[in-house]
N, C-alpha and C positions, 0 to 999 in steps of 0.2 A: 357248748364247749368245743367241740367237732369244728363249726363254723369259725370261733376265735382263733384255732389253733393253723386253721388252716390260713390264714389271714396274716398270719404271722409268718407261715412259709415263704407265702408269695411276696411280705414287702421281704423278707429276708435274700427273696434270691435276686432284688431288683438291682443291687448296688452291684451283681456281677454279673449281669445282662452288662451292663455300661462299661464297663470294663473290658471285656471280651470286643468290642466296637471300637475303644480307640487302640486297641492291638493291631487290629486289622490294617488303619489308618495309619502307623509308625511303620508297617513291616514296609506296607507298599511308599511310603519316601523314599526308605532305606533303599529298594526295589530302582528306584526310577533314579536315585542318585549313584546308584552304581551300572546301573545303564547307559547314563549321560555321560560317568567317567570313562566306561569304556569306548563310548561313540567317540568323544575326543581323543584318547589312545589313540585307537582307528585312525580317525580322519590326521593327526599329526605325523603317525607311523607311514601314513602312505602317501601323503606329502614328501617325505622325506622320502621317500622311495622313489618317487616321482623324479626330488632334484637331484638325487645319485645317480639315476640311471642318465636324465639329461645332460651331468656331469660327464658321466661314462661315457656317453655318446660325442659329446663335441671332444674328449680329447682322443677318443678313436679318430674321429673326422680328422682332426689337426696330423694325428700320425701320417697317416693315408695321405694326406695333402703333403706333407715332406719327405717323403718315402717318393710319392709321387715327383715330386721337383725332382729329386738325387737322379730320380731313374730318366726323366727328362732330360736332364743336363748331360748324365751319361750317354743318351742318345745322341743329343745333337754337339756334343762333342765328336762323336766318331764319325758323326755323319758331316759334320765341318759345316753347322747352320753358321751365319751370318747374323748376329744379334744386332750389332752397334755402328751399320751403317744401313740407308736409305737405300743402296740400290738392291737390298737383298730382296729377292723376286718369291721367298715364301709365303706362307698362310700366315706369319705370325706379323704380329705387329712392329713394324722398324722403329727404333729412337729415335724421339726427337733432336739427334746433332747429330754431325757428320762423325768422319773417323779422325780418329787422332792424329796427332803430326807424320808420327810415323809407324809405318813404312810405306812410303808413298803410292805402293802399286796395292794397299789394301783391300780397295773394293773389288779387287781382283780376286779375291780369296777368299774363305771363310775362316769363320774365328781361330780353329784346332790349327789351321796352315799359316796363319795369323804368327799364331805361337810358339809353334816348332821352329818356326824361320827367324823369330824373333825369340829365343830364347833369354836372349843377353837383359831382355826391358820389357817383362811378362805385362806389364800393368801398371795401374796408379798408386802411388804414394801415402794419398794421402784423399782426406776429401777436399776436393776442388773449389772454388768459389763456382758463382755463377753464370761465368759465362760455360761456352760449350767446352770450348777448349783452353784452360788456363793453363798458359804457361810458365807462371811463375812454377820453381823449380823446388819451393819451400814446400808447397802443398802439391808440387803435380806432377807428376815425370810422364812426361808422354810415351804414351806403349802401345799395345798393340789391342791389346783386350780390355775395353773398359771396367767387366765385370770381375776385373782379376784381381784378389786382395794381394799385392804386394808391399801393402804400408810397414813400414819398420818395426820386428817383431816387438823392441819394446815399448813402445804405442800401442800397438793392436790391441784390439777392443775382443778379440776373440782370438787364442792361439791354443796350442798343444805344443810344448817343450817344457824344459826341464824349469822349474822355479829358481834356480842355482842361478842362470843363465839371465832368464825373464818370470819376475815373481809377479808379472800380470798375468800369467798363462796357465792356464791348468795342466799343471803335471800328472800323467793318469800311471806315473808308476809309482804315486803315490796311492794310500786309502782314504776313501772318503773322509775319514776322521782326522788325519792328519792337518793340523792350525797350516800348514807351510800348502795346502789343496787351496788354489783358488775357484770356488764356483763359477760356473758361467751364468750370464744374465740374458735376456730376454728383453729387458727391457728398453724400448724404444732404441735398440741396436741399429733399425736403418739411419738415424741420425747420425750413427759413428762409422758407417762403412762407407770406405771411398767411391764402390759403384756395388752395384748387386740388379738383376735380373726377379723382377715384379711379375709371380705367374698368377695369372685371373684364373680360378677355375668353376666353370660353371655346373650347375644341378644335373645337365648332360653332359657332365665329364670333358667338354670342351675347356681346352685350354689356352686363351692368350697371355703372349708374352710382349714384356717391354720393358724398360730400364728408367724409371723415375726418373726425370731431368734435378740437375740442379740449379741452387741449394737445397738440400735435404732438410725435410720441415723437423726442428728440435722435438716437437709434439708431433709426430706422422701424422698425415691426415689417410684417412681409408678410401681408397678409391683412387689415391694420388701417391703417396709412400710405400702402402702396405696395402694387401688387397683384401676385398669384406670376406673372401672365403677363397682361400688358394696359399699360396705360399712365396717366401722370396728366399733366393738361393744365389750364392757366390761362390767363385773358387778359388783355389790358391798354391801353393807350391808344399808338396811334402818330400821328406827324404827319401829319397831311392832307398836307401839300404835300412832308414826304420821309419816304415809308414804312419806311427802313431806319432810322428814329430814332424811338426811342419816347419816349412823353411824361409828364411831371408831372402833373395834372389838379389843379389847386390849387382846393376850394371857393369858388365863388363866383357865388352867384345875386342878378342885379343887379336890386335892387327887388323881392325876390320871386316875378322874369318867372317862375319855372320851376316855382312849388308850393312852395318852400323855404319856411321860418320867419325870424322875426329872429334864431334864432337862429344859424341857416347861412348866411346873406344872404352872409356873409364869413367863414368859421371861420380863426380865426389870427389876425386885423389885416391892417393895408395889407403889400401889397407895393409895390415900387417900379415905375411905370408899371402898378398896378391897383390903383387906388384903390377901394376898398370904398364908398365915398360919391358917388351918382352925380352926375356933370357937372351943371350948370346946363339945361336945354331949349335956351338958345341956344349952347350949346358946340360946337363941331366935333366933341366927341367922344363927347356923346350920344346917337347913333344905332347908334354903334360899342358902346358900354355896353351900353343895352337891348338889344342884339340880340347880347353875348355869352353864350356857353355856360359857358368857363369862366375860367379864367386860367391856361396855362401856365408854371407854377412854373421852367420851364427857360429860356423867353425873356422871363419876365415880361410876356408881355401879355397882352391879351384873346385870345380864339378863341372864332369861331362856328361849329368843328365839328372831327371827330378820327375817326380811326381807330380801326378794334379790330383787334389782334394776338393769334395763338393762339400760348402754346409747350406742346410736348408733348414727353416724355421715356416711350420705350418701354421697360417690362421684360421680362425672359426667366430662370424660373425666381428670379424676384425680385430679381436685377441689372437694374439700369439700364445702359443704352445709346440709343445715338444722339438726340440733342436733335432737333427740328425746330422753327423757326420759321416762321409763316406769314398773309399779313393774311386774314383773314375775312370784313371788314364796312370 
């Protein structure tokens, strides 16, 4: 009886021996499937940290690279480097053309002296066709500084004025949210600037310069329009009295104060309050005449004196990023 009973125990406890075995077997899936999910968490979270930070990193670099141009430009402006002719006897690399038509004793000078003496015809127009120096007068006015954006503010492809005025421009006394803010773009912008200043800058911080010949490839090519790692930077005219607005510089050398010819005295005709023909000696507005610089094409009047604006757009790996704007001069 002893023996039956005990016989009974054991087949009774065998069904929860087996039981007990495939517990063990579900916990540890569950186990290794919540392992596996977190191994992937992991490995995706830090990927992704990975392209943040390599994000973070090249538009640091691009800063630094236009920060870098502004402060270059501000140098060799003051220091009156020589970009845009062959005999400049610097470190940097000269352009491939000569200097513009005028003012004939150019290679005598550098760019900033360029400038000042040629006040009346800062720069180009427009973008030039191909040859060095087009003179067709549609696209190109011949000046003094090739890198000088003087194209017609309501064309330009990058300004700062009032939207009232030129609703291409970004107005910054507007807010960002405002429908009437034009954004500025990046986008394959050497294509749209009349000339601009190519900085190479190397892992040693060395810096070559040079001025992309034309025509300007619609699609930039890197190494040829835009550089694999450096930046390209132009300057241009702002207002004396509000530096956050850039200006028109409309030709016009009154009586040939400034070196000009008859033939620049006025390029264009009259504007309206600048009259190309000066005043009388006893005019009230005689004094005002001879002693302007140019005519701004924006407020239509005279001015006897302006600003210089640097913009520079840094690359990284031959994308563009971050614009800077900044006055120089």
């Amino acid at each position: 009886m002893a023996e039956e009973l005990m016989m009974r125990v054991t087949i009774n406890k065998e069904p929860s021996q087996y039981g007990e075995s495939g517990f063990v077997l579900v916990t540890s899936l569950i186990m290794l499937s919540l392992l596996t999910l977190m191994s992937v968490g992991m490995y995706f979270a830090s990927k992704s940290g990975i392209q943040t930070s390599a994000s973070a990193q090249t538009s640091t670099e691009a800063y630094y690279y236009a920060e870098s141009a502004i402060n270059y430009m501000a140098w060799a402006i003051a220091n009156d480097a020589e970009f845009d002719n062959h005999t400049y006897a610097g470190t940097y690399v000269a352009a491939p053309f000569g200097e513009p038509l005028v003012p004939t004793n150019a290679s005598a000078i550098g760019d900033y002296l360029e400038l000042r003496n040629y006040t009346w015809d800062p720069g180009p127009t427009g973008v030039a066709g191909s040859s060095a120096v087009d003179t067709d007068a549609t696209v190109y006015t011949a000046g003094q500084v090739m890198y000088f954006d003087n194209s017609p503010m309501g064309s330009r492809y990058l300004c700062m004025e009032s939207y009232l005025n030129f609703p291409n421009c970004l107005d910054v006394t507007l807010s960002e949210g405002d429908a009437n803010r034009v954004q500025p773009s990046m986008y394959r912008i050497s294509a749209k600037l009349p000339r601009y200043i190519k900085l190479d800058i190397a892992t040693d911080g060395v810096i070559t310069a040079s001025i992309p010949p034309l025509p300007h490839a619609a699609v930039p090519v890197v190494g040829n329009d835009i550089p694999l790692n450096g930046a390209i930077v132009w300057i241009t005219a702002v207002d004396a009295v509000n530096p956050a607005i850039d200006v028109e510089i409309y030709p016009l050398d009154p009586g040939n104060f400034y070196g000009g010819t008859a033939a620049t005295a006025c390029v264009g005709g009259t504007l309206p309050d600048c009259p190309c023909t000066a005043p009388a000696p006893s005019d009230a507005n005689y004094a005002t005449y001879m002693g302007a610089w140019a005519c701004d094409a924006n407020s239509r009047t005279w001015i006897t004196n302006y600003g210089i604006v640097a913009y520079a757009i840094g690359y990284v790996n031959g994308r563009a990023s971050h614009l800077i704007r900044s006055i120089i001069q």
